[in-house]
KOLTI-387372 format. One line per 5 residues: number of its first residue (from 1); for each residue x, y, z of C-alpha. Coordinates in steps of 0.25 Angstrom, whole numbers. Layout:
! residues N
NUM) X Y Z; ...
! end
This chain:
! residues 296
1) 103 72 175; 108 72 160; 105 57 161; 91 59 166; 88 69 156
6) 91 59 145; 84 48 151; 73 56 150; 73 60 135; 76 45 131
11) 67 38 141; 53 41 132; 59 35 120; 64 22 127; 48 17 130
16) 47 2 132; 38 -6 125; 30 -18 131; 41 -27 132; 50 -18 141
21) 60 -12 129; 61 0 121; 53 0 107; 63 0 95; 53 2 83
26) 58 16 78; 73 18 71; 78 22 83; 79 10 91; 78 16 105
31) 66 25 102; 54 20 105; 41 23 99; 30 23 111; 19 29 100
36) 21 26 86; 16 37 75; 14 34 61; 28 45 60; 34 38 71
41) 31 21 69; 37 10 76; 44 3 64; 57 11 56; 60 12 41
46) 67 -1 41; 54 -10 45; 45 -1 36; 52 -4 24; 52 -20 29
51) 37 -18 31; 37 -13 16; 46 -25 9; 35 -35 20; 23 -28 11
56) 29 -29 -3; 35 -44 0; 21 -49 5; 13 -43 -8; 23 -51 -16
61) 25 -65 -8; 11 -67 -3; 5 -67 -18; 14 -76 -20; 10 -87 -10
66) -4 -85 -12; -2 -86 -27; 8 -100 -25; -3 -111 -24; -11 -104 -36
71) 2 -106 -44; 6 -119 -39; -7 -124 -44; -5 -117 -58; 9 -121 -59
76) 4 -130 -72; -2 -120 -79; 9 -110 -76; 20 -120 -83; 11 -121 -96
81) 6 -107 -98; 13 -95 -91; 25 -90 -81; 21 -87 -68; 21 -73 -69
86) 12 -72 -81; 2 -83 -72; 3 -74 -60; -2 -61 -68; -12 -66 -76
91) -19 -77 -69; -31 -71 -63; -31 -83 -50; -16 -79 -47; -19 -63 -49
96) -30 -66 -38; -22 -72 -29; -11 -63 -29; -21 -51 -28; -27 -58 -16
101) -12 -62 -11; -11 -47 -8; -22 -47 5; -12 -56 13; 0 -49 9
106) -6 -36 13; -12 -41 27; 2 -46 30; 7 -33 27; -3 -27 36
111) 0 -37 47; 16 -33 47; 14 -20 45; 4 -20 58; 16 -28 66
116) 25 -15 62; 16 -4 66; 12 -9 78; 23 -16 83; 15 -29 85
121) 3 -21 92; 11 -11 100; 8 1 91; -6 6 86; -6 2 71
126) -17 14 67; -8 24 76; 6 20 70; 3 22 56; -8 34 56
131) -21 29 57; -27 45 57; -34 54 45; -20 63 47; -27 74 43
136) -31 68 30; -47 71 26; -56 64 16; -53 76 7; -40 74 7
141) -41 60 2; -50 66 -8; -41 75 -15; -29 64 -14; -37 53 -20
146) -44 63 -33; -29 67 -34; -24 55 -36; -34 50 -46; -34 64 -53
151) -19 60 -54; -21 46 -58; -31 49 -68; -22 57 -76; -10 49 -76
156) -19 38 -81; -25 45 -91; -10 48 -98; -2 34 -93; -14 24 -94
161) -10 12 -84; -2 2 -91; -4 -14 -86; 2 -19 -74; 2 -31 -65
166) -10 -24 -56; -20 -23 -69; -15 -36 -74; -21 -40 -61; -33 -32 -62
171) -36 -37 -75; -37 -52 -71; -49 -53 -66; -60 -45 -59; -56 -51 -44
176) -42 -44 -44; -49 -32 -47; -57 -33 -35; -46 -40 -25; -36 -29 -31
181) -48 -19 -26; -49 -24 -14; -34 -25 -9; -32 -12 -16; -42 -4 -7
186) -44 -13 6; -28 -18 9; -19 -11 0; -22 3 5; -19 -2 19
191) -7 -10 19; 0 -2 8; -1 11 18; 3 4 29; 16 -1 24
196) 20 13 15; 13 24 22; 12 17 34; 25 9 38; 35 15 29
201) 32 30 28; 30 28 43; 44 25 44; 50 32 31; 47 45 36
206) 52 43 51; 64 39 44; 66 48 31; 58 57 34; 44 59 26
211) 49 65 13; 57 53 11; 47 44 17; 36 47 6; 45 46 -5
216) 49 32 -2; 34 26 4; 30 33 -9; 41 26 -17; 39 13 -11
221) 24 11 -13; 24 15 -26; 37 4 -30; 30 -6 -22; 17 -4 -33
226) 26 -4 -47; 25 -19 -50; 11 -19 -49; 9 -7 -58; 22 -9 -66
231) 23 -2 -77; 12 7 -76; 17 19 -71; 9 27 -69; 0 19 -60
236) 13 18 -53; 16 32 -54; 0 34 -49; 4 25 -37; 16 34 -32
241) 8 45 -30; -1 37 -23; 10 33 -14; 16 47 -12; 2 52 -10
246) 0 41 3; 14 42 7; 11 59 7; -3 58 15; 5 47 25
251) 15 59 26; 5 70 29; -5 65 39; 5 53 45; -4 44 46
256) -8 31 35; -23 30 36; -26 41 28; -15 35 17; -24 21 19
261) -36 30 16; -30 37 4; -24 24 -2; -38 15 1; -46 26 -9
266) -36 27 -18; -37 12 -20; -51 10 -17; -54 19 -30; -44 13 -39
271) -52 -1 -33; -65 4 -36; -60 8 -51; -55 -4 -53; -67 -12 -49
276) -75 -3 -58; -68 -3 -70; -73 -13 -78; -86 -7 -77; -82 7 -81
281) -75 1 -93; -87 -6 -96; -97 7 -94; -85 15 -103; -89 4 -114
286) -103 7 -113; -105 20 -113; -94 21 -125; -101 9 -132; -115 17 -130
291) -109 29 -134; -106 22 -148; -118 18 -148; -125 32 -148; -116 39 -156
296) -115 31 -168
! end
C-alpha cells in the first residue's frame, strides 16, 4: 500500500513526451516540466549561461566575416597607411559593415535562443518567456522612462560623456547613425531581453533565487556593454541602472514583454535624439547667432 501511495505522488512528474521518455530539461533530471512558466523554463543555469557566451561570441565573430573580404581587398592600403585596428575604426565603409554585421548575429541569436525555449517547437515560445502586461500599465512605463532621463540628465549635466568606440562610430557618417537607430530600437530591445531577462534570469532565479538573480543579470548586461562605452563612465554607470531597472520590472510582473516594451522606448528616444541632433545643434546656432545679432 506504501508502494502504491508513492507511485502515485511521483507518477505526475515522470510524464512522457512524444518520443515515449521522460523530459529532462529541468536541474533535476527526473522531473519533468509538462507546462513551462517563465519561473519554471525548460532549460537550467548551465545552458543559460552557454546561451549567453553564444550571443556575445556571435556580436564579435560575425562582424568579422562580413568585414574579411572588405579588408582583404584593402590589404595594400593598410600596409602603407594604418594598423588594422586604427582602419577598422575610422573607415567609414568598414564601420558600415560592422554596424550592419550586427542584424545576422542578432537573428542568430534569436534562432538559438528560440531552439531553447521551445525545445524545437514543443514549448510555446510567447508563454515560456511571459508574453503578458504582468500588471504593468502605460503609466507605469511613463513614470520609469521620465525617471530615468530625469536621472540621466543630471549625471550628464555634471560628468559630460567622454569618447568611446560607440560615438567614434556615430561620428563617421550619417548612415551609422541611422543603422545604429535602426538596430537600436527595432532588434536590440528584442534580442537583448531574451537572453538576459528572458533565458538567464529565467533560470538564475530558479536557481539562486531572485535577489541573487538580479544582481547578476544586472551585472552581466552592463559588462557585456563596457567596451562599447569604455571609459565613459557614467554612460556605463546610466546603463547599470538600466539594467537593474529591466532585470527589477522582469522580477515583479515575471513576464519579459513588458521589459521588451520598456527597453524599445527607452532606445527608441535616445534614436530619435540621435537622428535630430545635428539639427538642434544647427537651430542652437542660430538663434545664438541671431541673438548676437539683435543685441549688439
Amino acid at each position: 500500500m506504501e508502494d502504491a501511495r508513492r507511485f502515485a505522488k511521483l507518477s505526475p512528474v515522470h510524464e512522457a513526451t512524444d518520443n515515449g521518455f521522460p523530459d529532462s530539461s529541468t536541474n533535476d533530471p527526473q522531473i519533468a516540466i509538462a507546462n513551462p512558466t517563465p519561473n519554471d523554463p525548460p532549460w537550467n543555469s548551465i545552458v543559460a549561461v552557454l546561451a549567453w557566451i553564444a550571443s556575445v561570441v556571435a556580436i564579435v565573430i560575425v562582424p568579422s566575416i562580413f568585414l574579411l573580404p572588405y579588408v582583404v581587398m584593402q590589404k595594400s592600403a593598410l600596409a602603407e597607411n594604418q594598423a588594422l585596428g586604427e582602419f577598422l575604426q575610422k573607415d567609414p565603409t568598414a564601420i558600415i559593415l560592422q554596424i550592419v554585421a550586427i542584424i545576422p548575429a542578432h537573428l542568430l541569436t534569436l534562432l538559438l535562443a528560440w531552439a531553447i525555449v521551445t525545445r524545437m517547437k514543443r514549448f510555446s515560445f510567447k508563454e515560456t518567456l511571459g508574453w503578458n502586461s504582468g500588471g504593468m500599465t502605460w503609466r507605469h512605463y511613463a513614470l520609469i522612462v521620465v525617471f530615468f532621463f530625469a536621472v540621466a540628465s543630471v549625471v550628464g549635466y555634471y560628468f559630460p560623456d567622454q569618447e568611446n568606440d560607440l560615438t567614434r562610430m556615430l561620428a563617421s557618417s550619417r548612415t551609422a547613425v541611422f543603422l545604429v537607430a535602426f538596430m537600436a530600437t527595432f532588434t536590440a530591445p528584442i534580442v537583448e531581453e531574451v537572453i538576459y531577462r528572458g533565458i538567464l534570469y529565467s533560470a538564475f532565479q530558479r536557481t539562486l533565487g531572485a535577489g541573487l538573480a538580479i544582481v547578476a543579470v544586472t551585472l552581466l548586461f552592463a559588462l557585456v556593454h563596457v567596451p562599447q562605452y569604455y571609459p565613459s563612465y557614467a554612460t556605463i554607470g546610466l546603463l547599470l541602472l538600466l539594467s537593474l531597472i529591466l532585470t527589477l520590472v522582469r522580477a515583479r510582473t515575471s513576464n519579459l514583454l513588458p521589459c521588451i516594451i520598456l527597453h524599445t522606448i527607452f532606445n527608441g528616444i535616445q534614436s530619435v535624439l540621435l537622428i535630430l541632433e545635428p539639427y538642434v545643434k544647427t537651430a542652437d546656432a542660430t538663434i545664438e547667432q541671431t541673438a548676437r545679432l539683435f543685441f549688439k
